[in-house]
Short mmCIF file of the C-alpha atoms (twelve columns), coordinates in Angstrom:
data_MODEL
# 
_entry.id   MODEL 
# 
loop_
_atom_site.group_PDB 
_atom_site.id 
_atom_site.type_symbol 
_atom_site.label_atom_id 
_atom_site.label_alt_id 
_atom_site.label_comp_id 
_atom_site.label_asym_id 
_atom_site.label_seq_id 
_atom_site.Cartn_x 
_atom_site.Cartn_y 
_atom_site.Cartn_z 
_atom_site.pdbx_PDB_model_num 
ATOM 1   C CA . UNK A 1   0.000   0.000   0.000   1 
ATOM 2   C CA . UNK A 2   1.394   3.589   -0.757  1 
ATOM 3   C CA . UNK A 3   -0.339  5.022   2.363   1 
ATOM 4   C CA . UNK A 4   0.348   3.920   5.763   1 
ATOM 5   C CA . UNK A 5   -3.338  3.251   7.388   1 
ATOM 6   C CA . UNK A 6   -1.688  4.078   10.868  1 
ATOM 7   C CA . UNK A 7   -0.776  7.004   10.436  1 
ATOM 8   C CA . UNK A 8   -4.092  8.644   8.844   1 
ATOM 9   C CA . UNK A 9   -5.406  11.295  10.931  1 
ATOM 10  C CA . UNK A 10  -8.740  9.737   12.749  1 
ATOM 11  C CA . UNK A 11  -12.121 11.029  10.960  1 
ATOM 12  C CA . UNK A 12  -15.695 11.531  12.262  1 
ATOM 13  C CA . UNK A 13  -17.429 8.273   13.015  1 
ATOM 14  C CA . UNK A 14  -13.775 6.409   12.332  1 
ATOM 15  C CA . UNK A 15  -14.174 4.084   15.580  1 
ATOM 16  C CA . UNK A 16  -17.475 3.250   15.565  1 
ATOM 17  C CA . UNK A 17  -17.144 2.082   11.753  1 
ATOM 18  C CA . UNK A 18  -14.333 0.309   12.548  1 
ATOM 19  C CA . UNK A 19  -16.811 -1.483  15.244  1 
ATOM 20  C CA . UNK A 20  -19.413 -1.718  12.850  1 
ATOM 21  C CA . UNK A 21  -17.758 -3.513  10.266  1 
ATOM 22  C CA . UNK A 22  -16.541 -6.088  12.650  1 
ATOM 23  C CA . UNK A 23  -19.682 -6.621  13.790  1 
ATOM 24  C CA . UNK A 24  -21.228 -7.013  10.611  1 
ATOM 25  C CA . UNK A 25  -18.201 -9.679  10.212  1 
ATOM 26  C CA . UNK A 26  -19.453 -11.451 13.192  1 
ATOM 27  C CA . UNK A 27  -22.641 -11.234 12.252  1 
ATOM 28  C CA . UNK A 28  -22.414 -12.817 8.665   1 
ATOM 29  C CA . UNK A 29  -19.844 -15.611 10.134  1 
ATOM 30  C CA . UNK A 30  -22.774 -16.189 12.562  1 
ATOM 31  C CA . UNK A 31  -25.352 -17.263 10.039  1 
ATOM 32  C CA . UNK A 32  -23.220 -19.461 8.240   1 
ATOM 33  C CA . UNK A 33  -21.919 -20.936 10.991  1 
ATOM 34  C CA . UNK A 34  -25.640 -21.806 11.803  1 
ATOM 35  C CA . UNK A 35  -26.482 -23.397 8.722   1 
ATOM 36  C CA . UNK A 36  -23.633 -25.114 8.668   1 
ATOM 37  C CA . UNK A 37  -24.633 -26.680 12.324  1 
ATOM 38  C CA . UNK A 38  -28.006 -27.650 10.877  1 
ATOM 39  C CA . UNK A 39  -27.123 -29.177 7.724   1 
ATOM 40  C CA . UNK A 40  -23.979 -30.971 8.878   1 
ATOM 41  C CA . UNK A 41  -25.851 -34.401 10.418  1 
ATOM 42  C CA . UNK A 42  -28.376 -34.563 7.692   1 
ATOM 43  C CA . UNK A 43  -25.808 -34.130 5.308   1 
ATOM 44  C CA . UNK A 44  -23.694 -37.182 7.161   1 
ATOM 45  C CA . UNK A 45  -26.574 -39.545 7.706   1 
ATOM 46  C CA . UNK A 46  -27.626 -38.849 3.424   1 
ATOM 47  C CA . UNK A 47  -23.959 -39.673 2.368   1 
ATOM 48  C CA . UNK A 48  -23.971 -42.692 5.063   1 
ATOM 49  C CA . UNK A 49  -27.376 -44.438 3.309   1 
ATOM 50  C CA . UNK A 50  -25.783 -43.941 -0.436  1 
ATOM 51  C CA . UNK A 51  -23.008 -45.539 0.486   1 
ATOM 52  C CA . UNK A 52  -25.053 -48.411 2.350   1 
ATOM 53  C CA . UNK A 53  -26.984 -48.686 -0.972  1 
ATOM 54  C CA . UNK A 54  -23.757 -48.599 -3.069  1 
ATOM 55  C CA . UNK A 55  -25.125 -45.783 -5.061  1 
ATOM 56  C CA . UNK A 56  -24.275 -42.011 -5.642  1 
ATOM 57  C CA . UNK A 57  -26.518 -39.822 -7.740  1 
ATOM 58  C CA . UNK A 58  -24.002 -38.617 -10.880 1 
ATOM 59  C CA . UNK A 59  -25.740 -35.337 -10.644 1 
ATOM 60  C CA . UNK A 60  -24.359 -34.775 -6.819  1 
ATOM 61  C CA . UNK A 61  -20.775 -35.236 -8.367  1 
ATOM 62  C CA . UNK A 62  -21.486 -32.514 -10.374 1 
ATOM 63  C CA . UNK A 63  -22.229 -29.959 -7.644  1 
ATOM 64  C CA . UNK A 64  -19.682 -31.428 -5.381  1 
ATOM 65  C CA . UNK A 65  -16.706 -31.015 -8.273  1 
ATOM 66  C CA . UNK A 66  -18.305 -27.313 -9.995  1 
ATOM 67  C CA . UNK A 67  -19.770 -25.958 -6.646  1 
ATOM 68  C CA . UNK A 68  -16.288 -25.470 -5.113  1 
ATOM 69  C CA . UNK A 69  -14.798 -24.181 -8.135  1 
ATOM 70  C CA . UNK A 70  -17.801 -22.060 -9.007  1 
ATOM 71  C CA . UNK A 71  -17.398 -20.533 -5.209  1 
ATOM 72  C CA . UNK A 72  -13.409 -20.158 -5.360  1 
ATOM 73  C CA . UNK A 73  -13.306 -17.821 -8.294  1 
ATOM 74  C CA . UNK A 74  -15.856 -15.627 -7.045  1 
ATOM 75  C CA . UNK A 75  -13.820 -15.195 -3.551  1 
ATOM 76  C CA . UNK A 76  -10.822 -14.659 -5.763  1 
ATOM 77  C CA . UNK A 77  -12.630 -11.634 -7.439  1 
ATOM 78  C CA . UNK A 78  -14.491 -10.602 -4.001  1 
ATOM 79  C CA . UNK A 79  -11.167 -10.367 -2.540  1 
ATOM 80  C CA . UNK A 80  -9.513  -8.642  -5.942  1 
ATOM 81  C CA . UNK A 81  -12.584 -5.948  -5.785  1 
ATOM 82  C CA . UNK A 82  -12.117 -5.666  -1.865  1 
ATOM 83  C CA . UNK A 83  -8.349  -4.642  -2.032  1 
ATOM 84  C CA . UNK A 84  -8.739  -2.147  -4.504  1 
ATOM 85  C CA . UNK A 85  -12.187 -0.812  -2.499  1 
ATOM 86  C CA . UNK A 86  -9.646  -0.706  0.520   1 
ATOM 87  C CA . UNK A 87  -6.823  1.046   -1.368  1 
ATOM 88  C CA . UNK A 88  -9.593  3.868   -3.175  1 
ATOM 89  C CA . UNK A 89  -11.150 4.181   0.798   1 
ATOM 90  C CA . UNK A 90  -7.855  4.485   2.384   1 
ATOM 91  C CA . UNK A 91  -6.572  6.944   -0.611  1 
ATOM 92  C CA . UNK A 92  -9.739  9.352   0.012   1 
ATOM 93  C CA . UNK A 93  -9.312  9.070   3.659   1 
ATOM 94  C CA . UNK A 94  -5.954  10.504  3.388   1 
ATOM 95  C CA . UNK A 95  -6.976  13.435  0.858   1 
ATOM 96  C CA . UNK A 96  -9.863  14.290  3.315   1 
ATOM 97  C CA . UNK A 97  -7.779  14.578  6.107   1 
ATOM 98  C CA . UNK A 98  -5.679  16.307  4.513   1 
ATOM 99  C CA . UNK A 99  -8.703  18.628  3.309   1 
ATOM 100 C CA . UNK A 100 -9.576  19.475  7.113   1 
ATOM 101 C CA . UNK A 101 -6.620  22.129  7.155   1 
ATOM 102 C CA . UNK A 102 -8.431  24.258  4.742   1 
ATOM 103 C CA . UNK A 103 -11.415 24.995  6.503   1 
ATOM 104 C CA . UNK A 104 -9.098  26.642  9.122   1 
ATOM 105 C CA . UNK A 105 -8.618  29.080  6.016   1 
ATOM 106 C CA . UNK A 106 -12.322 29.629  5.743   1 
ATOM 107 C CA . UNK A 107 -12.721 27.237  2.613   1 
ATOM 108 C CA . UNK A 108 -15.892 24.624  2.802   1 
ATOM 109 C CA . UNK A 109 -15.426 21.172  1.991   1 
ATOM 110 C CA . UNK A 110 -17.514 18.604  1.220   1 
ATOM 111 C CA . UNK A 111 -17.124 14.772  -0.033  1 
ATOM 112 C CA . UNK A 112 -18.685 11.805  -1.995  1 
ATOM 113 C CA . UNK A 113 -21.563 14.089  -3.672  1 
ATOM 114 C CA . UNK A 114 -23.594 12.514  -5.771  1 
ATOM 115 C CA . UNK A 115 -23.611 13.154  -9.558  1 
ATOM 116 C CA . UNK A 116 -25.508 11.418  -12.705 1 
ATOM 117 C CA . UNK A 117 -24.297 7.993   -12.025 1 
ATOM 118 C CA . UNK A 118 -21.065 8.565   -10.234 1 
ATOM 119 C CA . UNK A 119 -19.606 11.042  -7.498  1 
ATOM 120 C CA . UNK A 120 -17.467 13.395  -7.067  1 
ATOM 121 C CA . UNK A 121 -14.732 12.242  -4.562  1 
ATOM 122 C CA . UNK A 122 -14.738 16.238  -2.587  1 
ATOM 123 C CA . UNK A 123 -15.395 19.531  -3.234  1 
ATOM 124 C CA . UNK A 124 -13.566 22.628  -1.975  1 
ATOM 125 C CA . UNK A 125 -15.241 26.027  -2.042  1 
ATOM 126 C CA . UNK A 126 -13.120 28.944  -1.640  1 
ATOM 127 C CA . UNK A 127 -13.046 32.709  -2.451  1 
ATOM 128 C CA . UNK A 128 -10.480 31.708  -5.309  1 
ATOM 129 C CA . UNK A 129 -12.758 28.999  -6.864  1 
ATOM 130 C CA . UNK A 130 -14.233 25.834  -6.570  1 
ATOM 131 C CA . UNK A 131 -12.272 22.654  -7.085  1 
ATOM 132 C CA . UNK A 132 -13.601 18.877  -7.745  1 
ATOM 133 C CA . UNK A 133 -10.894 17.167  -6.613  1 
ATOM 134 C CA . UNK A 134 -10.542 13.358  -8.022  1 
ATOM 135 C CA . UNK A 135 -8.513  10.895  -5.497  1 
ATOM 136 C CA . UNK A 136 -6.753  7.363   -7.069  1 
ATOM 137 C CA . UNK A 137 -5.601  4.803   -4.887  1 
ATOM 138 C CA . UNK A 138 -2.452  3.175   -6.879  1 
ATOM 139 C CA . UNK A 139 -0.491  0.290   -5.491  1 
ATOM 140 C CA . UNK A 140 3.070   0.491   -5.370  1 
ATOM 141 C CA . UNK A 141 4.641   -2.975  -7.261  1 
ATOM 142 C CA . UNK A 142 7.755   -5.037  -5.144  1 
ATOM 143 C CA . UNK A 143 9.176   -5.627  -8.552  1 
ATOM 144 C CA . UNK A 144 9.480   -1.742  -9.473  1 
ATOM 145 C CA . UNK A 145 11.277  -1.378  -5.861  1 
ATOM 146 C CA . UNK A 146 13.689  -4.700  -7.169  1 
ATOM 147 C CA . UNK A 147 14.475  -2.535  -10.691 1 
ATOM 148 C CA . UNK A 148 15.026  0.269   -8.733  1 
ATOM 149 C CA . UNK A 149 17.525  -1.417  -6.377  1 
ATOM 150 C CA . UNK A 150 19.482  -2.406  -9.619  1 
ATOM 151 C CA . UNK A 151 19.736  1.011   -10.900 1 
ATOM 152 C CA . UNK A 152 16.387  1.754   -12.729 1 
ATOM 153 C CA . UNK A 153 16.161  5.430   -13.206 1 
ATOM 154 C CA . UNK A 154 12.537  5.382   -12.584 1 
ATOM 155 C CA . UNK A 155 12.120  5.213   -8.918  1 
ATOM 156 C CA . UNK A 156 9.475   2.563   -7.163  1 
ATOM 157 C CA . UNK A 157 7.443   5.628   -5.589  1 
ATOM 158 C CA . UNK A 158 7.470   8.221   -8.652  1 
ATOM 159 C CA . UNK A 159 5.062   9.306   -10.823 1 
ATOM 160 C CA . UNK A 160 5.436   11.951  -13.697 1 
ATOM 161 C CA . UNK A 161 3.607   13.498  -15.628 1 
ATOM 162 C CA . UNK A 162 4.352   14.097  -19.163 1 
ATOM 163 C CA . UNK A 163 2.765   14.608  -22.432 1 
ATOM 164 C CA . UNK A 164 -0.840  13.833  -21.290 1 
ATOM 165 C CA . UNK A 165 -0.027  10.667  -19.895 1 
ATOM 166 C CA . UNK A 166 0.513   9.995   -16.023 1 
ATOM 167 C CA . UNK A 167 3.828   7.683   -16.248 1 
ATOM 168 C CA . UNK A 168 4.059   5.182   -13.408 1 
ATOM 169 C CA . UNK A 169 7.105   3.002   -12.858 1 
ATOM 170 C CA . UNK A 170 5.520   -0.122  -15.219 1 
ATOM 171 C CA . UNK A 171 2.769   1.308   -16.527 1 
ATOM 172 C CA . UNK A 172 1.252   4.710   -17.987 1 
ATOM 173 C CA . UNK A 173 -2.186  6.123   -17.407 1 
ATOM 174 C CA . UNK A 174 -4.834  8.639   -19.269 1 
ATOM 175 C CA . UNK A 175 -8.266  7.540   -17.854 1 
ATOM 176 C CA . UNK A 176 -8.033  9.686   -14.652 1 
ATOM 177 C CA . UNK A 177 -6.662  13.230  -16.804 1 
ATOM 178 C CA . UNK A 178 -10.000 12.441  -18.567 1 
ATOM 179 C CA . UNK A 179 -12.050 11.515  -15.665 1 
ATOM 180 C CA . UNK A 180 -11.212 14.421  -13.854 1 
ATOM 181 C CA . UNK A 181 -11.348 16.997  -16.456 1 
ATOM 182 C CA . UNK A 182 -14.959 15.655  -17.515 1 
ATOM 183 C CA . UNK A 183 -16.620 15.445  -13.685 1 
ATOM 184 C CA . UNK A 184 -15.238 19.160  -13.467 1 
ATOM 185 C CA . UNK A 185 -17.252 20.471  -16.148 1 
ATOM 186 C CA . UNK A 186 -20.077 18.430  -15.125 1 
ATOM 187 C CA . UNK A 187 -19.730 20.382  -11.885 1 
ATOM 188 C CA . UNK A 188 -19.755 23.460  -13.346 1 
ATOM 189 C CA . UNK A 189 -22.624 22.881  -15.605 1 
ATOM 190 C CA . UNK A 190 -24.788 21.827  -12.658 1 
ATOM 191 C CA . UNK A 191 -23.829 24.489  -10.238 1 
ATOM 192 C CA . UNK A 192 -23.951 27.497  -12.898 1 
ATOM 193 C CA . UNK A 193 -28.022 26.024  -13.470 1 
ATOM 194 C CA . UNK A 194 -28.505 25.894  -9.605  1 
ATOM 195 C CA . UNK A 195 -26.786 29.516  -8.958  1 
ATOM 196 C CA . UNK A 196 -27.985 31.061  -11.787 1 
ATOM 197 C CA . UNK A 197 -24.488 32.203  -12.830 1 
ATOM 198 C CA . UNK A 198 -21.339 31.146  -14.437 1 
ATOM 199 C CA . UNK A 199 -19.063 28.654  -11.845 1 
ATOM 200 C CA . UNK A 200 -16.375 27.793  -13.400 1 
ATOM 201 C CA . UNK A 201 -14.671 24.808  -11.652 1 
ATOM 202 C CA . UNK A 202 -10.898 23.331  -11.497 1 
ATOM 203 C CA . UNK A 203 -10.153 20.071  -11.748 1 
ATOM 204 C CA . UNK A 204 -7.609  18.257  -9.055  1 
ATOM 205 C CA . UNK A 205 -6.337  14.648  -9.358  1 
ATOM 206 C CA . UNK A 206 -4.727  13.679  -6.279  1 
ATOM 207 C CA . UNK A 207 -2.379  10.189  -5.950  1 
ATOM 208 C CA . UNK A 208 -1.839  9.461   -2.398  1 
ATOM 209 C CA . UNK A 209 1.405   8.142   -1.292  1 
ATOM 210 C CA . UNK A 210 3.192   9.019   -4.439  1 
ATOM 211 C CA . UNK A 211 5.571   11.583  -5.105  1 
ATOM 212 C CA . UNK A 212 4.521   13.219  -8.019  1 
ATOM 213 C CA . UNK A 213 6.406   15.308  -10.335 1 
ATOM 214 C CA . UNK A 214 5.775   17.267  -13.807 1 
ATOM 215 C CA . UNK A 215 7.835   16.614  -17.007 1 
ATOM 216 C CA . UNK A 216 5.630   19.075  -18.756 1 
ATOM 217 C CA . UNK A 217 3.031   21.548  -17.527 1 
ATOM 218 C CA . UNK A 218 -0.110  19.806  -16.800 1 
ATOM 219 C CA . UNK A 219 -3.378  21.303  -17.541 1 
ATOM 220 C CA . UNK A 220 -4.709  21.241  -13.672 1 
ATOM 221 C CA . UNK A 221 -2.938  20.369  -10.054 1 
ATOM 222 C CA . UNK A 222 -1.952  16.696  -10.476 1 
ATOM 223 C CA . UNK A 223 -0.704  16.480  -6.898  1 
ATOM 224 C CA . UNK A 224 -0.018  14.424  -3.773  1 
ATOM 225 C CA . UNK A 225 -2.238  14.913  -0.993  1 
ATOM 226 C CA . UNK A 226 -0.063  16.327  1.591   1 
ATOM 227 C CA . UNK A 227 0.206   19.175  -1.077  1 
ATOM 228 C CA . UNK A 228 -3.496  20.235  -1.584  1 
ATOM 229 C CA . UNK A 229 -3.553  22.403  1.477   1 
ATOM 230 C CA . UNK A 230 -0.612  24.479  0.163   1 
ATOM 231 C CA . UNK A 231 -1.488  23.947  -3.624  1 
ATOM 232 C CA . UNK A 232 -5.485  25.108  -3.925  1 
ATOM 233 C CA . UNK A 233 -5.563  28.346  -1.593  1 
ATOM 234 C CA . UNK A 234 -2.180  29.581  -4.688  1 
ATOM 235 C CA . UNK A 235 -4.783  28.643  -7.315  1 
ATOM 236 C CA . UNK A 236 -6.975  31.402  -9.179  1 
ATOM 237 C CA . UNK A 237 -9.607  29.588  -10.509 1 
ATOM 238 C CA . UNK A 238 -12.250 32.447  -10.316 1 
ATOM 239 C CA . UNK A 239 -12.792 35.341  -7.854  1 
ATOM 240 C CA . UNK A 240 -15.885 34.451  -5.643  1 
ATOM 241 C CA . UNK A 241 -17.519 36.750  -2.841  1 
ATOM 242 C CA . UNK A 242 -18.677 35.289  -0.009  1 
ATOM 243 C CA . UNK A 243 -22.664 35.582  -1.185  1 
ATOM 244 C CA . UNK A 244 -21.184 33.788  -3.950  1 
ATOM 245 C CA . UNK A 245 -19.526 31.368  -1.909  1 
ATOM 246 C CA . UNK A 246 -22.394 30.289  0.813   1 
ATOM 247 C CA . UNK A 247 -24.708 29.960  -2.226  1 
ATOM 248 C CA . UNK A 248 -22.549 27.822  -4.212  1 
ATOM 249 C CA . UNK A 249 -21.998 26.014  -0.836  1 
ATOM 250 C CA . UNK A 250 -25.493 25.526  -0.167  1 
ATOM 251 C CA . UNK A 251 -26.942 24.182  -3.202  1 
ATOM 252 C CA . UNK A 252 -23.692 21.253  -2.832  1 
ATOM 253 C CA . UNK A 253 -24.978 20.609  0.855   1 
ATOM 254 C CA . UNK A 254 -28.526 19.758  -0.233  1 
ATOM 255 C CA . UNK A 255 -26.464 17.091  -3.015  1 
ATOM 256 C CA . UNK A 256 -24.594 15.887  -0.482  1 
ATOM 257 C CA . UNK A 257 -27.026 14.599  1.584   1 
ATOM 258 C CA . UNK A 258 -27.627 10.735  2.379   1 
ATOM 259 C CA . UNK A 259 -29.830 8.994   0.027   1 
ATOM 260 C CA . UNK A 260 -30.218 12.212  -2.154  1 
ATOM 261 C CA . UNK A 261 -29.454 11.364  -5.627  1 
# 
């Protein structure tokens, strides 16, 4: 993992999710555990009279050789879909916390709103402009640390940008540029119909846990999180007052609220 979960600051609620999931865990293990219990000696006393008769339906084969397999590969993908959930959570943990130090600066912050079939990750509101700010858990690779150790140039824990293309140790990326750049103006095209004015809004990609660096100018911040609370408030992305501000702010609170679409 790029990002040390230890050493996150803690966040509203942190503990008792933390509770909450475990107990959900022990919940689930619970049930299964309980049909296990009850199935178990009618299961042993079935197999014991087929093998009294000397018979064993072909069609029970079938379940008992498919059912397994049929079972592993979807844990396989559960658990491939759970570690990048965990990486994307942990990643937009780190940019919110990072996020908190700007509302010391009088900027309002808000996360996970709801757009037309996918969210925005946060949204900063500030007298200089307002920012929809895209976070990307990556995984580091052991193998890029190995060619590193025998003198690759490109280091294990770098990422550059250049050209349009986000240029990781083994691989290169465009998706997120695009992703980002198009949620922005879907921002701005909501907010200027709920304000009743032109909001332009900047797009931010963040990569937690990587040090990022610019081989040519990008077209927005493509950043690290521990540099959004020194990068956004130097930005200019439009001149706001604060009427401007509370009612941009406002009409994202009413988005951002549970279960509103």
């Amino acid at each position: 993992l790029p990002i040390d979960r230890e050493k996150l600051n803690r966040l509203p609620g942190f503990g008792i999710q933390k509770q909450i999931q475990e107990l959900q865990f022990d919940i689930l293990s619970a049930m299964l555990m309980s049909v296990i219990v009850v199935t178990i000696p009618f299961a042993f006393e079935g197999l014991r009279g087929y093998l009294d008769k000397g018979t064993f339906p072909l069609a029970f084969v079938g379940f008992i050789v498919l059912g397994p397999i049929y079972f592993v590969v979807k844990t396989y993908r559960s658990m491939t879909r759970l570690t990048k959930l965990r990486l994307g959570h942990t990643a937009e943990l780190a940019t919110a916390a990072e996020l908190m130090r700007l509302q010391g600066l009088g900027y309002q912050v808000f996360h996970d709103i709801q757009a037309d079939g996918f969210n925005i990750d946060h949204l900063v509101v500030g007298i200089n402009g307002v920012f929809a700010i895209e976070t990307k858990g990556r995984h580091k690779w052991y193998s890029d640390k190995k060619n590193e150790s025998n003198g690759g140039q490109h280091k294990a824990h770098e990422l550059f940008y250049r050209d349009g293309k986000l240029v990781f140790p083994s691989w290169t990326e465009t998706a997120p540029i695009e992703q980002a750049q198009r949620q922005a103006k879907w921002v701005s095209e909501w907010l200027t119909k709920a304000v009743g004015q032109s909001i332009p809004v900047m797009p931010v990609l963040v990569f937690p846990g990587w040090m990022v660096k610019s081989q040519t100018k990008p077209p927005f911040p493509i950043i690290n999180h521990k540099q959004v609370a020194i990068t956004l408030p130097k930005m200019n992305a439009a001149i706001f007052t604060q009427e401007q501000v509370n009612a941009i702010a406002y009409q994202i609170m009413q988005r951002c609220l549970q279960g509103k679409p």
